[in-house]
N, C-alpha and C positions, 0 to 999 in steps of 0.2 A: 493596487489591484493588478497591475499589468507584470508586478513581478513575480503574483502567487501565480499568475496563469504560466508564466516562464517556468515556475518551480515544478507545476504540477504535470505541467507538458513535459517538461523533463525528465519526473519520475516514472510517468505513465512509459514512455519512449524507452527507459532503462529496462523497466521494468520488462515492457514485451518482447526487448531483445535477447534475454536472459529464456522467454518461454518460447521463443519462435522455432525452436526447433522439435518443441512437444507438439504434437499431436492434438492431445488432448488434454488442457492444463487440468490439475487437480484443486481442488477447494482451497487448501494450505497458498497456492500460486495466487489464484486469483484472490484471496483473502490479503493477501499481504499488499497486492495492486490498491486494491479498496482501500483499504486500509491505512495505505500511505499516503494517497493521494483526501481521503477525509481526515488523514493527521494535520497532513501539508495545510489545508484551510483553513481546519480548526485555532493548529499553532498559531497562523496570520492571523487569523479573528481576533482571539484571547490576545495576546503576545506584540503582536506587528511591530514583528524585528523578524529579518534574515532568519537567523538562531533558533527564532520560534517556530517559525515554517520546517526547518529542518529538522527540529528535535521534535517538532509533530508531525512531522513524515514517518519517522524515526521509530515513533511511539506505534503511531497507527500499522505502520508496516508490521510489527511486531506483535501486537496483539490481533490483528488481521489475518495473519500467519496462522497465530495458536488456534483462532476461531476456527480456520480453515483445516485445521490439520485434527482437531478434534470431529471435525463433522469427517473426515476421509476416513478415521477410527472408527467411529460409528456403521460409515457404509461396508468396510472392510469383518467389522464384526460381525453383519445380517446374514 
């Protein structure tokens, strides 16, 4: 447990260093935060191995992204 909170603290801390300089994060941004850090736990859950945490960061980050960047399409389209 004390190493998913290192992982996820970790990603979160990446994560906001990479947007600190926006303004204003866009959906795609904070999708992929979400996203990696509910991969990050999940992978532990199912998985608990390192590996798993990280390929569920991985995964979430990713598809977090797409959710995110498909709703900034939608807003962009209105």
């Amino acid at each position: 447990m004390k190493r998913l909170a290192i992982t996820a603290a970790s990603v979160v801390l990446a994560l906001s260093g990479l947007t600190a300089c926006s303004s204003n994060p866009t959906n795609a941004q904070i999708g992929t935060g979400v996203g990696a850090v509910a991969g990050g736990v999940l992978g532990d859950a199912v998985f608990g191995s390192t590996l798993g945490t990280i390929g569920g960061a991985a995964a979430g980050a990713y598809f977090g992204n797409q959710v995110g960047d498909n709703m900034d399409g939608n807003r962009r389209r209105r």
